[in-house]
C-alpha positions in Angstrom: 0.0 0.0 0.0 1.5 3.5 -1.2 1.9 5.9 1.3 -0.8 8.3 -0.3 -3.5 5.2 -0.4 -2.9 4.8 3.5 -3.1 8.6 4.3 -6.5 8.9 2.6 -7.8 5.1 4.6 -6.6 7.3 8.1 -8.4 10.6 6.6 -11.9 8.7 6.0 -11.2 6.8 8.9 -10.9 9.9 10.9 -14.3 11.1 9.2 -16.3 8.1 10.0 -15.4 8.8 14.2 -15.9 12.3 13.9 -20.0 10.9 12.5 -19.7 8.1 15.0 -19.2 10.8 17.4 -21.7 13.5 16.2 -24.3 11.0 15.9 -23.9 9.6 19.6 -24.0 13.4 20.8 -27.2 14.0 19.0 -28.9 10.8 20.1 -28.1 11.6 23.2 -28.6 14.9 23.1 -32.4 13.6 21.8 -32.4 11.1 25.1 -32.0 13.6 27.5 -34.0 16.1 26.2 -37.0 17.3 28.5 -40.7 17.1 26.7 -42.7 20.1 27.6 -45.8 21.5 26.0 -45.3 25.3 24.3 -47.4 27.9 23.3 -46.8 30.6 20.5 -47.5 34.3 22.5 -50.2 36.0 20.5 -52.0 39.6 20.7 -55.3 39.0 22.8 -58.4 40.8 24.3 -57.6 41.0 28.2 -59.8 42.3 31.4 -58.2 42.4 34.5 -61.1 41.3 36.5 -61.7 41.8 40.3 -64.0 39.8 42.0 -66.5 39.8 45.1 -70.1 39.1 46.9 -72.1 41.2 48.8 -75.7 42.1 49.3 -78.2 44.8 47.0 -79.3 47.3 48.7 -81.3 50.2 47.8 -79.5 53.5 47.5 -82.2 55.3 49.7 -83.3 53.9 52.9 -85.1 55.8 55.3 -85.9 54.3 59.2 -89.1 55.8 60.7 -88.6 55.9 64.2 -91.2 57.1 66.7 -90.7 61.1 68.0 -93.1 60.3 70.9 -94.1 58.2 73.1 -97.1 56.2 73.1 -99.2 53.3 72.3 -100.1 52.7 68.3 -103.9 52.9 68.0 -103.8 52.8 63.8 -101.1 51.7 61.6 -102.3 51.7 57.5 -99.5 50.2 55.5 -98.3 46.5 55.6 -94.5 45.8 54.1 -94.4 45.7 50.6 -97.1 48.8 50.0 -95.9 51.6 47.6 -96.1 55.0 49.7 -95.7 58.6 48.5 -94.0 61.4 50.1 -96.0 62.3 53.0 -98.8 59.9 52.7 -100.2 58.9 56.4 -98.5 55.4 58.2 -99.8 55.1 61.3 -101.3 57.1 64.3 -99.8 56.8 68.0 -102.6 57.4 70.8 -103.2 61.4 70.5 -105.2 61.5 74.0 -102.6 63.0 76.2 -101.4 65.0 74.1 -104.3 66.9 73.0 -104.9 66.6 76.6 -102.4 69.0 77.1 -103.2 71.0 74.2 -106.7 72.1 75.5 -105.2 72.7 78.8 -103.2 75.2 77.5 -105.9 77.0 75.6 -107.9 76.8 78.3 -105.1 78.6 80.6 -104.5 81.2 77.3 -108.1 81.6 77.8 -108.2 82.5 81.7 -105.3 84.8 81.2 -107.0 86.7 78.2 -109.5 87.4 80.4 -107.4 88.5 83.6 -106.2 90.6 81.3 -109.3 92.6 80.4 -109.9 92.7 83.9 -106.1 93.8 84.4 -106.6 96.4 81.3 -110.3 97.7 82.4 -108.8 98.6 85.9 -105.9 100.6 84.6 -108.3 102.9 82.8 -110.4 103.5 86.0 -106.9 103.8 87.6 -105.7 106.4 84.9 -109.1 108.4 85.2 -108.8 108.6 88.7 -105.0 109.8 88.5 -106.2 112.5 86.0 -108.8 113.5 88.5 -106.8 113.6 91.4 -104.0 115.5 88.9 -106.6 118.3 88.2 -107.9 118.7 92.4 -104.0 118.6 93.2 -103.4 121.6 91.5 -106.3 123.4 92.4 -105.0 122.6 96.2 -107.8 120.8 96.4 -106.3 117.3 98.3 -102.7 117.0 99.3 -99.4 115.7 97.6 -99.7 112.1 99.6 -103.1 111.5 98.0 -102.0 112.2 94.4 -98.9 110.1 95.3 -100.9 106.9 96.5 -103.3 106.9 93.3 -99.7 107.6 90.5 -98.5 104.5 92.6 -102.1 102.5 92.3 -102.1 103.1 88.4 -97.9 102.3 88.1 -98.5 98.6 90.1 -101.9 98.1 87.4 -99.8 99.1 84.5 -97.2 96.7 85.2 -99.7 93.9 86.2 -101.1 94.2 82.7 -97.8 94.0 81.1 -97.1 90.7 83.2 -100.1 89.6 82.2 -99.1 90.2 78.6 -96.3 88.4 78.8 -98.1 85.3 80.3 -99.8 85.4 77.4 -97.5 84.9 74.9 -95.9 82.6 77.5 -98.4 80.0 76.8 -99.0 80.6 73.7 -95.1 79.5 73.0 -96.2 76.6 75.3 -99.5 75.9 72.7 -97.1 76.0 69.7 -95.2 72.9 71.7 -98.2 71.2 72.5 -99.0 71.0 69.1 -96.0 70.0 67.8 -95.9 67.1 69.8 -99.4 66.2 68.7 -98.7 66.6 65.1 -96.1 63.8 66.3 -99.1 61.5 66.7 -99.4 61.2 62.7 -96.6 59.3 61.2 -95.7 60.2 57.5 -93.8 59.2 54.8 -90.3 60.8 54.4 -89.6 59.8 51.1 -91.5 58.0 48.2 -90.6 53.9 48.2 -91.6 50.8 49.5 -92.0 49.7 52.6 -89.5 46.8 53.0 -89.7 46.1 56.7 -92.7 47.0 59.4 -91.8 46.3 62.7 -95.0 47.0 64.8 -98.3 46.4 65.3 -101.6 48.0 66.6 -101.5 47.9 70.4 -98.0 48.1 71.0 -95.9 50.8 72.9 -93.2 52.7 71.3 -90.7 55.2 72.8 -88.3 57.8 72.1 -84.9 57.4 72.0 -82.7 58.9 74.6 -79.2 58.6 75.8 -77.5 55.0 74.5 -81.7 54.0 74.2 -82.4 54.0 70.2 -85.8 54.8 69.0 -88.2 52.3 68.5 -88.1 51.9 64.5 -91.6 51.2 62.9 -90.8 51.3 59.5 -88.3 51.0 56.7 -89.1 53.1 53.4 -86.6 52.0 50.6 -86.2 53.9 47.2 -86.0 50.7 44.9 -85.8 53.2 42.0 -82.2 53.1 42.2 -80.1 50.1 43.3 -76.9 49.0 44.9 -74.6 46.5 45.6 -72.4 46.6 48.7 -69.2 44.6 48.2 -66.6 43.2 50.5 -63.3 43.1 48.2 -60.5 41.9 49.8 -57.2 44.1 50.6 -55.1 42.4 47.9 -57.6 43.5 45.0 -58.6 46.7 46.6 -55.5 49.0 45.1 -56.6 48.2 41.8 -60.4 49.3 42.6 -61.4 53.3 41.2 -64.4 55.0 41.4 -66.1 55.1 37.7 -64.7 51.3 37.1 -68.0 49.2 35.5 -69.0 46.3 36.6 -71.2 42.9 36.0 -73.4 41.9 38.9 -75.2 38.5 39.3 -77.5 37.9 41.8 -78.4 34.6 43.2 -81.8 34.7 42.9 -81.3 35.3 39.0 -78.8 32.9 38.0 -79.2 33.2 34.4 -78.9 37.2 34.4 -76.3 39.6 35.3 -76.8 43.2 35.6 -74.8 46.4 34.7 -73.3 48.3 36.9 -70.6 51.4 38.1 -67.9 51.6 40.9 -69.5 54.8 43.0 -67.3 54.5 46.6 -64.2 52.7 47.1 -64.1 52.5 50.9 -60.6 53.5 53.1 -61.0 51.9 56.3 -61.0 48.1 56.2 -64.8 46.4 57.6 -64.3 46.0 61.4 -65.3 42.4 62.4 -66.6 41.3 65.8 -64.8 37.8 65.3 -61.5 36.8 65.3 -58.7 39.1 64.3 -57.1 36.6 62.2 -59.8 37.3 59.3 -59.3 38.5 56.0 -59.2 42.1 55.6 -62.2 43.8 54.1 -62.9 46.8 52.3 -66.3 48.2 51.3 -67.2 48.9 47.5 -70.4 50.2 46.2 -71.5 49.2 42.8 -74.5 51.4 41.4 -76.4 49.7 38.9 -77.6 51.1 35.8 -80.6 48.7 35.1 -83.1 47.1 37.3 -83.8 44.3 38.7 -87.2 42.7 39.1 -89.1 42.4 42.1 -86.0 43.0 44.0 -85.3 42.7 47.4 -82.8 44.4 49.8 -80.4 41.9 51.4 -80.4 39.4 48.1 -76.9 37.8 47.9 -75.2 39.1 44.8 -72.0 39.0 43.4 -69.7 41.4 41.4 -66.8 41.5 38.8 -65.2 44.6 38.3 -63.0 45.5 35.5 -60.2 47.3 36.6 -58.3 47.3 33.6 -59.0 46.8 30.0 -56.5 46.0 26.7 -57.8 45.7 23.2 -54.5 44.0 21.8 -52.2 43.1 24.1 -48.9 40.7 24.1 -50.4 38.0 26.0 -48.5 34.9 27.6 -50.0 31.7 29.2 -50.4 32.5 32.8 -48.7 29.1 33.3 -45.2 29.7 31.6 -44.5 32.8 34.3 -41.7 31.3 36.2 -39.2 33.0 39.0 -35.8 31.8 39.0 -32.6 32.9 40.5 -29.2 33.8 38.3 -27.4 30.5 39.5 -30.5 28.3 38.5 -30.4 28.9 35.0 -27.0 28.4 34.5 -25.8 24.8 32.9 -24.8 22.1 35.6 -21.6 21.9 34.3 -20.6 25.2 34.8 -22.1 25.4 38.0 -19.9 22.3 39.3 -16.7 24.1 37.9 -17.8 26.7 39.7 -19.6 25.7 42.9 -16.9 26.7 45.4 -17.0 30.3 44.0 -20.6 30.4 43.7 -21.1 29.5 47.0 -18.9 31.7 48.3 -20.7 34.8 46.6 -24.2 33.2 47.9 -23.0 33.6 51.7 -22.3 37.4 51.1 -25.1 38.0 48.9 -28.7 37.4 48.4 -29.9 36.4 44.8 -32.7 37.9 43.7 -35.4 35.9 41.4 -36.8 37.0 38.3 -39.8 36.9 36.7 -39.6 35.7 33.2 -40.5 32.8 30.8 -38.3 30.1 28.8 -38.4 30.5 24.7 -37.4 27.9 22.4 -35.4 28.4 19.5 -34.0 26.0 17.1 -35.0 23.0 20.1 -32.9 24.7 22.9 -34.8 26.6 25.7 -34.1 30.6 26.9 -34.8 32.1 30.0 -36.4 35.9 29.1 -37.3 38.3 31.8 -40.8 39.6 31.1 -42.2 42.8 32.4 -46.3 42.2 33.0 -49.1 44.1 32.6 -52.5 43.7 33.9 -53.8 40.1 34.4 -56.7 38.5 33.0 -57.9 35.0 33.8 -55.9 32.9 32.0 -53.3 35.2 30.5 -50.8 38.2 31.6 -49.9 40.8 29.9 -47.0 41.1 28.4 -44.5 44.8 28.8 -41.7 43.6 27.6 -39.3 41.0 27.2 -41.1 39.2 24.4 -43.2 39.5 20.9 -45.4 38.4 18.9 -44.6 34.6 17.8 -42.7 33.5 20.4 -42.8 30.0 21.7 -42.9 29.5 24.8 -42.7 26.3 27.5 -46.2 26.3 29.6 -45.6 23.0 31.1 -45.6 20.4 32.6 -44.7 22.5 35.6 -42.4 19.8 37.2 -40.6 20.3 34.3 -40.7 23.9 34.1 -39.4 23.9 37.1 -36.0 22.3 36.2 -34.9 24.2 32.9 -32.0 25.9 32.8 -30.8 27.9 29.9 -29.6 25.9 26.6 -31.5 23.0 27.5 -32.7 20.7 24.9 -36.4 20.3 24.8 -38.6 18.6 22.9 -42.1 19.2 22.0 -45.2 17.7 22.5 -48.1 19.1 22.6 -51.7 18.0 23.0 -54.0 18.0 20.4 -56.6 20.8 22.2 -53.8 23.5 23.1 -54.6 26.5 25.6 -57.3 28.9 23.7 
């Protein structure tokens, strides 16, 4: 065998291992890589939505409490009667107080006529002054006698003026007296429906004083308008702003929802008699725009809010969001070379994760650090640190969990991906 002849058998040789070789890697490479499921990141509709229960409730209430004391001897309205603004309700007993309403104008009357009396003897007193005037100085009788009679008519004059006053004393006290009797008639505040009646004919009620409410008859509710109160909870309640819309569904309509508008984002978390260790509470009032049919106050409801809204955005599978630390995406090889040295820098420093997802390109996996947006159910949206075709890895989350950058993946998808 020439020399040249055996130079090219060693050169092809050589070729064939460097194949041999190449092929081994890539079947291996094929054997160890990890099957995950991907997802191309497209531009979709997203609502960040907040959600919470509560109760409806009307927008105007009013409590009729009693503003005297007494026994009810009429009430003419049962709950669920439509009332008008200042249609009668009921009537507590009236006796003593237009007891004491004719007493008064009886004692107006007895003073009225003292006062004649009083006025009709201070013109005899003033004639007889003006007599006594005119004999004075004619020397007639002496100084002490015209003296006692200015004196007489002085004391009358001021009598009449007391009297006067006693007068309009008591009349003050008739203007009272039938105040508190107009008090015996019990009128509608507002126009509504009354939604609760808490008496009946024959029963006592009482006026409130001190840390004593007032006996409540009645509840008059506005149903014209409605509400839902909400109890949102304090890690949704930043994202919550006045004029935000919202869909409300009430239980007793299960196949309806109902429009509605953020009105009052509460400040001061819902105090709770329980235990302290329960979630914190703040209250939100949804208004709604429609109605609701033969509603009730106090029906269950519940309420998703939009708090934020994106036409097109850069979504991503909430799924393939994944935190990882610097040293965890690095290859294991590297980090064995390097393990004394990275463990070192770990005990003087803290790693901090990053949010982010892994991208595949040409069957190798990426970590990228994403930026999000607002979230919607099942997809966040996406800032930066990706575009529009990107594949992404969304599970299975075991093995999400153990990619590291350059990582050879392979993928299998099922046949109904994530819509």
């Amino acid at each position: 065998m020439s020399l040249k002849n055996k130079k090219l058998w060693i050169a092809i040789g050589v070729g064939v291992v460097i194949v041999i070789m190449i092929v081994a890697n890539l079947r291996q490479r094929q054997k160890s890589a990890t099957k995950v499921e991907t997802q191309k990141v497209e531009e979709r509709e997203l609502r960040a939505i907040v959600s919470a229960s509560g109760k409806i409730r009307p927008k105007v209430s009013v409590d009729i409490s009693a503003n005297t004391s007494g026994k009810v001897v009429k009430v003419a309205v049962d709950e669920g009667d439509i009332v008008e603004k200042g249609q009668f309700l009921m009537q507590i007993d009236p006796t003593p107080a237009e007891a004491n309403v004719r007493q008064i104008e009886a004692s107006i009357a007895a003073a009225r006529a003292h006062m004649e009396l009083d006025e009709a003897n201070l013109r005899q007193f003033k004639v007889e002054l003006d007599r006594k005037e005119t004999l004075f100085k004619r020397d007639l009788i002496s100084e002490d006698v015209l003296q006692k009679s200015r004196t007489a008519h002085d004391v009358q004059k001021l009598q009449t003026q007391a009297r006067k006053q006693e007068i309009m004393r008591l009349q003050a006290m008739l203007s009272g007296a039938r105040h508190e009797l107009s008090k015996v008639n019990i009128h509608a505040d507002v126009s509504g429906v009354i939604t609760k009646r808490n008496i009946e004919e024959g029963e006592n009620v009482f006026v409130g004083a001190f840390n004593n409410p007032a006996t409540i008859l009645l509840t008059i509710a506005d149903l014209s308008v409605i509400e839902a109160e909400i109890e949102v909870d304090e890690t949704d309640i930043v994202d919550v702003r006045v004029g935000h819309e919202s869909v409300i569904k009430v239980d007793a309509y299960p196949d309806s929802s109902f429009k509605g508008v953020v009105t009052k984002v509460g400040h001061s978390p819902i105090l709770s008699l329980g235990s302290q260790q329960q979630a914190t509470s703040f209250e939100v009032v949804v208004q709604l725009t429609g109605t609701i049919p033969n509603v009730r106050p106090g029906l269950s409801c519940k309420a998703e809010i939009t708090t934020g809204y994106r036409e097109k955005a850069i979504a991503v599978p909430i799924q393939a969001l994944t935190l990882r630390k610097p040293s965890e995406l690095k290859q294991e090889k590297k980090r064995v070379r390097r393990r004394r040295i990275s463990e070192a820098a770990n005990d003087m420093t803290r790693e901090e994760e990053s949010q982010g997802v892994f991208v595949i390109n040409d069957g190798e996996v990426t970590f990228h650090k994403v930026k999000t947006g607002i979230a919607g159910d099942r997809f966040f949206e996406v800032i930066s640190g990706l575009e529009v075709g990107n594949e992404v890895v969304i599970g299975p989350f075991k093995a999400l969990r153990r990619l590291r950058n350059e990582d050879p993946v392979k993928v299998e998808n099922k046949k109904k991906n994530l819509e």
